[in-house]
Structure formats: C-alpha cells, structure tokens
C-alpha positions as CSV (number, residue, x, y, z in Angstrom):
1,X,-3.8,-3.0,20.9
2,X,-6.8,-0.4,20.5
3,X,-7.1,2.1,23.5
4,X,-9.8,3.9,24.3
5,X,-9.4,7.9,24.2
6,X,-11.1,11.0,25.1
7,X,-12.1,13.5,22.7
8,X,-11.0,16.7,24.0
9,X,-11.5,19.3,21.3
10,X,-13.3,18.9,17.4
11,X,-11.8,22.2,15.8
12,X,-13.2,23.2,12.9
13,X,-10.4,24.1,10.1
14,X,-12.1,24.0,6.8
15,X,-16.0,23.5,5.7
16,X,-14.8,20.2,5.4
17,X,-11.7,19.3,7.4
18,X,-11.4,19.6,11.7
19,X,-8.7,18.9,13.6
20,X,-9.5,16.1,16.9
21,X,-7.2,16.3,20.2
22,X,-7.6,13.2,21.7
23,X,-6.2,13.1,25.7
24,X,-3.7,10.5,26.7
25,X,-4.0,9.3,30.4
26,X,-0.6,9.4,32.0
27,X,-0.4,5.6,32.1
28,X,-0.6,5.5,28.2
29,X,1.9,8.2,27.5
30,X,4.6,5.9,26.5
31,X,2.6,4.1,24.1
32,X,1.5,6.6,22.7
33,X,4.6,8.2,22.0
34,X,5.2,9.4,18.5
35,X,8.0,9.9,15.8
36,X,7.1,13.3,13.9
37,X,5.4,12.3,11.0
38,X,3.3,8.5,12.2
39,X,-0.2,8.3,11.7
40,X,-3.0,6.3,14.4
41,X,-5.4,4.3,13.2
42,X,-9.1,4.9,14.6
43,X,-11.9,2.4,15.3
44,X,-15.1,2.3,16.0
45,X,-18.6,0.5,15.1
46,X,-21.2,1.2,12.8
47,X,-24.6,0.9,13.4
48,X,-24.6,-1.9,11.1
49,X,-22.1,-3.9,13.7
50,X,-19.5,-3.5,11.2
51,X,-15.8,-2.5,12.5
52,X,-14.8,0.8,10.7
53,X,-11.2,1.8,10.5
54,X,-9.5,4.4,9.3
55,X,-5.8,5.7,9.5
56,X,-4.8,9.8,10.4
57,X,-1.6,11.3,10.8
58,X,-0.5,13.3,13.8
59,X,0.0,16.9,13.4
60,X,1.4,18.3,16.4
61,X,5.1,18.6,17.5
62,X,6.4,15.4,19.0
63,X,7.1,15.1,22.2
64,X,8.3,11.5,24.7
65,X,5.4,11.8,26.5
66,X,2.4,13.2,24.9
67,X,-0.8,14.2,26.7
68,X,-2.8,15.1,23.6
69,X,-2.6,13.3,20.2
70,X,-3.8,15.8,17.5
71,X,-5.4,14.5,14.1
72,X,-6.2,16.4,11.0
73,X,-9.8,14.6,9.2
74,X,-10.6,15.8,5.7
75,X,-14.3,14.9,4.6
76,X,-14.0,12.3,1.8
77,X,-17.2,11.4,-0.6
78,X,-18.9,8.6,0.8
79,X,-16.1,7.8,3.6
80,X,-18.1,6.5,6.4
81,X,-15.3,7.3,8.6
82,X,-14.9,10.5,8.0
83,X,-18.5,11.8,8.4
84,X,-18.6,10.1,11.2
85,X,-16.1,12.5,12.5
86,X,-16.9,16.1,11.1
87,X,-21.0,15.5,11.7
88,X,-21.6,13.3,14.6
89,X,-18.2,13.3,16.8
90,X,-18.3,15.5,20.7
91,X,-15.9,16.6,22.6
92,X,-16.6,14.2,25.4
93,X,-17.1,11.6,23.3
94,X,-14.2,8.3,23.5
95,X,-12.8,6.8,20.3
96,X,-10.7,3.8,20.0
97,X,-6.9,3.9,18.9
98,X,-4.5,2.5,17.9
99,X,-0.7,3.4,18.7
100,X,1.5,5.4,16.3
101,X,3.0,3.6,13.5
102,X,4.4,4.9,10.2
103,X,7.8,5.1,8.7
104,X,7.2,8.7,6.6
105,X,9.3,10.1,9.6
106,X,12.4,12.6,10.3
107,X,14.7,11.8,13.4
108,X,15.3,15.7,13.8
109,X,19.2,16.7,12.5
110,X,20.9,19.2,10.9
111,X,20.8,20.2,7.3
112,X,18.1,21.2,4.7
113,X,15.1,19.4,3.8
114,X,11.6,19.9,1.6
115,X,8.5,18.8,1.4
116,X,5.7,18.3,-1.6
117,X,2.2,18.3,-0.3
118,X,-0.9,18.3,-1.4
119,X,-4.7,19.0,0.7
120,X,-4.4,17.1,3.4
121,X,-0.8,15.8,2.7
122,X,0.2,18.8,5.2
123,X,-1.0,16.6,8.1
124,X,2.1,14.7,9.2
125,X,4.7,17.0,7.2
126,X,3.2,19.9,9.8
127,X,4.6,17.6,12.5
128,X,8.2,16.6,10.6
129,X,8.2,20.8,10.0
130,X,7.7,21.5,13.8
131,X,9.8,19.4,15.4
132,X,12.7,19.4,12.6
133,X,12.8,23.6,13.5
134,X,12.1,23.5,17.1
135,X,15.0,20.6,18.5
136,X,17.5,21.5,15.7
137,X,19.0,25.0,15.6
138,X,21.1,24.1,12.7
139,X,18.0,22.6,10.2
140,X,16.0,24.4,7.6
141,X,12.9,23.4,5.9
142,X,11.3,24.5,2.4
143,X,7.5,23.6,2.3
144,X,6.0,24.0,-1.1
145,X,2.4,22.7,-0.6
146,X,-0.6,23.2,-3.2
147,X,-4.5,23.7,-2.3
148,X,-7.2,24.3,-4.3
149,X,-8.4,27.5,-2.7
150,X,-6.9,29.3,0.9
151,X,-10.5,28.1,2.2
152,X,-10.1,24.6,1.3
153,X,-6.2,25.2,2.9
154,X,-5.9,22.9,6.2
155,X,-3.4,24.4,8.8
156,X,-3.3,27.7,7.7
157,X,-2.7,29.1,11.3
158,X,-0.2,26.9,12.0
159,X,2.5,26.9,9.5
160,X,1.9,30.8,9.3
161,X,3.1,30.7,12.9
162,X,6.1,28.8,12.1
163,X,7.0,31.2,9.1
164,X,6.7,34.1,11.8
165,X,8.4,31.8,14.1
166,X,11.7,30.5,12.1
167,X,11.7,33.4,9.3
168,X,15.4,32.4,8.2
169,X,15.3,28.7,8.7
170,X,11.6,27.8,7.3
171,X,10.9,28.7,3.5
172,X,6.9,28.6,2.3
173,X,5.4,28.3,-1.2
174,X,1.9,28.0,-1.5
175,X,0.5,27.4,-4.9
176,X,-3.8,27.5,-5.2
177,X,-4.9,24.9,-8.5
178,X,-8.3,26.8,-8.4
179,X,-7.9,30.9,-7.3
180,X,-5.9,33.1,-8.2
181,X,-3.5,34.5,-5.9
182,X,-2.1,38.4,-5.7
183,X,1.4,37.7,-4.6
184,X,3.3,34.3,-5.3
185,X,3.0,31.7,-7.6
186,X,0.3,31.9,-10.6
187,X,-2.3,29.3,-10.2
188,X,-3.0,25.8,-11.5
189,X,-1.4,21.9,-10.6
190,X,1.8,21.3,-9.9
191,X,2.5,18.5,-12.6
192,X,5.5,17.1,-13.0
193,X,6.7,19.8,-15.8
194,X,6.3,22.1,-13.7
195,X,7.2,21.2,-10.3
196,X,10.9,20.3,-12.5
197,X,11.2,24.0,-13.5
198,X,10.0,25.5,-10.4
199,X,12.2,23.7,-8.0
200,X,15.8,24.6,-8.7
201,X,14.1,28.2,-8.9
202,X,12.9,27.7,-5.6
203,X,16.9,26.9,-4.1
204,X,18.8,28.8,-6.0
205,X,21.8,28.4,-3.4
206,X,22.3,25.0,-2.8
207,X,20.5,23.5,-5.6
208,X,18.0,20.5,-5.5
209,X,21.0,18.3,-5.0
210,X,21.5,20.5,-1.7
211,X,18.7,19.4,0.3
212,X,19.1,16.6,2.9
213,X,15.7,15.0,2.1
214,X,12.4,15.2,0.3
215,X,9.1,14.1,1.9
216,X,6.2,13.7,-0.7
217,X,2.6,13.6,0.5
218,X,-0.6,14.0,-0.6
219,X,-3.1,12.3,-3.5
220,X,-0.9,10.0,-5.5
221,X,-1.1,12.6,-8.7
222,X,0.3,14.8,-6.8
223,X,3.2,11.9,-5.2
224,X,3.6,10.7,-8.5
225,X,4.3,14.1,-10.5
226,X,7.1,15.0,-7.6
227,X,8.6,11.9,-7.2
228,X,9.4,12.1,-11.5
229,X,10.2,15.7,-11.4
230,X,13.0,14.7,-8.8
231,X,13.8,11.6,-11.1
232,X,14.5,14.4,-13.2
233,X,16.5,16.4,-11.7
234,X,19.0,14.1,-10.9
235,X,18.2,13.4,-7.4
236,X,19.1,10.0,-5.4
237,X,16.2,7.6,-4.7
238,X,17.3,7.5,-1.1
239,X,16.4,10.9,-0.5
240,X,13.1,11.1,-1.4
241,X,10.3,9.5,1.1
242,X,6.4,9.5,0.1
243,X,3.1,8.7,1.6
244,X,0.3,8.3,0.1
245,X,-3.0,10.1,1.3
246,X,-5.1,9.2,-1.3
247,X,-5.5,6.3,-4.2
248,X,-8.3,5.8,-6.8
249,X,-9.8,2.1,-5.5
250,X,-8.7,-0.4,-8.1
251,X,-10.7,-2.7,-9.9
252,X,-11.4,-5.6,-8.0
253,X,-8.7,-8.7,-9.5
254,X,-8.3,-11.8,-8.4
255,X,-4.3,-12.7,-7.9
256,X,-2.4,-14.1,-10.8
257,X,-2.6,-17.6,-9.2
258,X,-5.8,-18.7,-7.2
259,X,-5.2,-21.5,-4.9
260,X,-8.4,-23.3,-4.1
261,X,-9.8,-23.8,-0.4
262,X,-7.4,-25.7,1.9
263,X,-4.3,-25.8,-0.7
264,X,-2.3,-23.2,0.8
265,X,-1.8,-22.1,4.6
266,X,-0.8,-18.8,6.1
267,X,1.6,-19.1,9.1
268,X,2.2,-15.9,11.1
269,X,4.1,-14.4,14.1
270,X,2.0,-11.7,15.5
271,X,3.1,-9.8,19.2
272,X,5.2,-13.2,19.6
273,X,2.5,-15.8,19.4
274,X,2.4,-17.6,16.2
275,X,-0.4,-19.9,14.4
276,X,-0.8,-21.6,11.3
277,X,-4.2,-21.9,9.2
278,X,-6.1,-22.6,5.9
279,X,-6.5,-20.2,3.7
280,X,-9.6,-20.0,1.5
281,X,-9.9,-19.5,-2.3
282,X,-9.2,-15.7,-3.0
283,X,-8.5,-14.5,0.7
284,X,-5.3,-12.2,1.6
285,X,-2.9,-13.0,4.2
286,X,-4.7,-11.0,6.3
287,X,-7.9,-12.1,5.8
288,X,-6.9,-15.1,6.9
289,X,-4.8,-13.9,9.9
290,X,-8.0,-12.3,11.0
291,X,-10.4,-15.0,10.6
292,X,-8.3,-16.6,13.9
293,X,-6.1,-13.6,14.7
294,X,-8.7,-10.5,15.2
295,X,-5.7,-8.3,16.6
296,X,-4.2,-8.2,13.5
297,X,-3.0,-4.5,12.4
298,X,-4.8,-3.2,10.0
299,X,-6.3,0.4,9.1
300,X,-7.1,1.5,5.5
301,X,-7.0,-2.2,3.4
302,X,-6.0,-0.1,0.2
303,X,-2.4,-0.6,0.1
304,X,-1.8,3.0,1.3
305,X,-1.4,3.2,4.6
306,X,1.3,0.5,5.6
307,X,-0.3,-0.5,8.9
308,X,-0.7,-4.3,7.7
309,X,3.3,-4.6,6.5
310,X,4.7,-7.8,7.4
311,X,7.9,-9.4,6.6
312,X,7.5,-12.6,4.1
313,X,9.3,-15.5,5.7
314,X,8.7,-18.5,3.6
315,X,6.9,-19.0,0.5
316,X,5.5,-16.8,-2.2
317,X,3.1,-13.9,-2.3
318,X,1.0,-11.8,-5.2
319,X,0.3,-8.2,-4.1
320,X,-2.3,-6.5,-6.1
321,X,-1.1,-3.4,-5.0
322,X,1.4,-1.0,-3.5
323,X,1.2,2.6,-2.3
324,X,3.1,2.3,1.1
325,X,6.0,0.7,1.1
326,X,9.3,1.8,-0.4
327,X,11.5,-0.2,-3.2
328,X,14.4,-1.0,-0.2
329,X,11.8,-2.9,2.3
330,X,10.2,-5.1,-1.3
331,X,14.1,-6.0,-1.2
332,X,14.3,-6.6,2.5
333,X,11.5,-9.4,2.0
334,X,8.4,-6.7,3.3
335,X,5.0,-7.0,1.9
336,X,1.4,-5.2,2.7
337,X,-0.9,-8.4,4.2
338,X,-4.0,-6.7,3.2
339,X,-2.8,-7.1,-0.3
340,X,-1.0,-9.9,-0.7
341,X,-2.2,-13.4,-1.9
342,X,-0.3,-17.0,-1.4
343,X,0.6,-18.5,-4.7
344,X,2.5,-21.1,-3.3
345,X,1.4,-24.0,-0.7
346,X,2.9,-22.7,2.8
347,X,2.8,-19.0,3.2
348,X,5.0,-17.9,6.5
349,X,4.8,-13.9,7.5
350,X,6.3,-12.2,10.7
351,X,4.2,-9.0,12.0
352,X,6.6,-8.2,14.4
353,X,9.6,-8.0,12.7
C-alpha cells in the first residue's frame, strides 16, 4: 500500500544524480522498516493522468525504526521519473511510496564480503556496507566500484567516511572508465578479463574463495562481466547475489504461445483476497491482475526490479524476460508477473507467498 511521504531534503550529489530523504511519521515506522540493501518504489501522476512508477534503493544504514528513508536518483535519458525528481521535486513537497521490498540484502554477520558496482549500482551496496561494518565488529568488506569520472561518482562523501571510519575492516578500489587517475588502478571498464585478473590481486590473503559473499550491482554489462569473471574463478553460485540497475528495453515479442481473448484465466492471491479473471490476447499476468486488482505490486515493468515476483501455482507461464530473480526461486516455482504470459488455460499465482 502506497503512503504518502514528505520530502525533507533534495541533495544534490552529481550534475545529474541527488540524493531525497523522505520523513517517516512515527506511526509508519514499522512499515517502513528496511533490510540493508531493499529498494521503494515511488508514485506519482503525470500531467497526462498517467501513473508513473519507478523503483530506488535505500542508501542509508538500516535501522528498526527509521525516521528518514534516503534514495539515491540518477538522471536517465528520457526517464520521466527521474526528471521529475532532479528538476521539478521541493523539499516540502509529498511523494507516494511504497514499503521496502527487495531480496539483494545482507543479514549483518561475521566474515568477509565484496561488492561489484557500477554508477549508481553503489546505491543499496552503500547501505549493505554501512550496516555490515557498523553492527558486526568481526565483518570486513572489499568495495571495488567503477565510474566514469570522480564527478559523475555518486556517494563519494559517504564511503570516504567509512574508509576513514573502518580503515582495517573496509577495503576501497575505485576504477574511473573515462579519466585518468594519479594513484590506483589505470583507467578503462572492468570487463570480465579483467575483473578475473584483478580480483585474486585484490585478496591476496584469503583468496576469492575467502570471501563470505559477493553482491553485484549496477548496468547489466557490468553484472554480467562480474558474475563470469567469478564463474571463472571457481566461485560457488550461492555466493554471488546481483541486481540489476539497468537493462537495454527489449524488442517488443509476443509470448511463444498467444492464447486468444477469454481462453485462458489468471487466478491470484494478493494481501489474502483472491479473484479469478479473463485474460485478453497478449496481456501479462499482471496486466490482468491490474485490470481488477489495481493494488497490484508493481514498479519498473522491465523485468529488473522484482517488485511484481509471484509464486506460479497452477498452470504454465512464458516470461519474456528475467533480470531479477535468481536461478534457486525459477526452481522454487517464482516468476516476474510483469513478464510472464499464460500458455496454458488456468493460470493460478500467489503474491503473497
């Protein structure tokens, strides 16, 4: 359910990135309560009438009950949302949310972990970072994280605090794809050749094998070249989480099997009320959930964000796409709504599960 919140502060942190705090009121607190590393999704109407949603991670240190939820907005060409935000957002102004959900998180515990970002990628792993370092004593984290100039770099401030902050336990390497840098790493991208030489450099003690877990975020080049570059280096599957920031749009397909009007329904359990309806030629399970259910979660329709996962029940599903959700929930029976397409007569999902 979407709450209304009050902008409190629209911090600039790039030419084109800010950081919003949006205030909590102590009745809300609860729901709003975050695991370190969820994202919110944010709502709000164009002057067209049309619904506009768009999904940001949370930044800021996790806490049970937080009075502030912190966001971190990177301009995107043409993303309505997101100009919205930089050009014509006030402090003052109220924005519509939605509560955290996300499962690119890290309970905080002991041992070594890493994280691959890239641009705005830093967002939730700033968060993970924060909160990993300042409940657990006994964790370390290695941050390698690639911008294309210190400019264009989001959070500078912060992660240079926790470096001054946790000088033994937090390890920083910051590589720049267009400027070159006088200390450090020389510039360029971090493709997957090498990201799978410069890693083992980079933990020389324990090895790659040594850390605990590997978060992955940023564009999907960037996700994709880590995620084989561990592949590579021999590293378990069930170490290594991603999320996807950003995703080329896909050419528009129609699923492998298109049921006409009326020959396939969509049944779905959503905050324990349940309802079964037709689904028309083409639509996704959540386009059809939304036709009668307009509650349904929902943020970035791309298959990124994960906001729409639901758990298949009965029949059969296409998904065109799938950027969110990892190989062990496909196995557990999860699929993304936005993307997936009935191909078989009755079509049963659960929301809540």
């Amino acid at each position: 359910m979407f709450h209304a919140l009050r902008v409190t502060a629209v911090e600039r942190l790039t030419d084109d990135a800010a950081a919003l705090t949006l205030a909590v009121p102590p009745g809300l607190r609860e729901t709003y309560r975050y695991a370190p590393g969820q994202h919110i999704a944010l709502r709000r109407v164009n002057e067209h009438g049309e619904e506009i949603r768009r999904t940001y991670s949370l930044c800021d240190p996790a806490t049970p009950e937080p009075a502030t939820l912190r966001v971190g907005v990177r301009l995107v060409e043409g993303g309505e949302f997101s100009t919205y935000a930089l050009k014509e957002l006030l402090e003052g102004d109220t924005v519509e949310v939605l509560p955290p959900t996300g499962r690119f998180v890290l309970p905080p515990r002991r041992g070594h972990f890493a994280a691959i970002v890239g641009g705005s990628g830093i967002t939730p792993v700033l968060s993970i970072a924060a909160t990993l370092l300042g409940r657990e004593p006994g964790a370390r984290f290695c941050l390698v994280r690639s911008d294309r100039t210190t400019a264009s770099t989001m959070f500078l401030e912060e992660v240079a605090d926790l470096k001054d902050r946790y000088p033994d336990r937090f390890q920083l390497v910051t590589v720049l794809s267009r400027e070159d840098q006088r200390t450090g790493l020389a510039s360029g991208r971090l493709d997957q050749e090498r990201l799978t030489a410069l890693l083992p450099a980079l933990l020389p003690g324990e090895g790659v094998e040594g850390i605990d877990g590997w978060y992955l975020c940023g564009p999907l080049g960037l996700v994709e070249s880590a995620s084989a570059a561990l592949r590579a280096l021999d590293v378990p599957r069930a170490r290594v989480h991603q999320e996807i920031f950003h995703a080329e749009p896909a050419p528009t397909a129609p699923p492998r099997v298109t049921l006409p009007d009326g020959a396939a329904t969509v049944s779905a359990t959503l905050e324990g009320r349940g309802g079964t309806w037709m689904a028309k030629e083409g639509e996704s399970v959540l386009e059809t959930v939304l036709r009668n259910r307009t509650d349904a979660p929902y943020a970035c329709k791309g298959g990124v964000c994960g906001t729409c996962r639901v758990r298949l029940l009965a029949g059969e599903v296409h998904m065109d796409r799938n950027y969110a959700l990892e190989p062990e929930e496909l196995d557990a029976g999860y699929v993304l709504a936005c993307q997936s397409h009935p191909v078989t007569p009755v079509v049963s999902v659960d929301f809540d599960a």
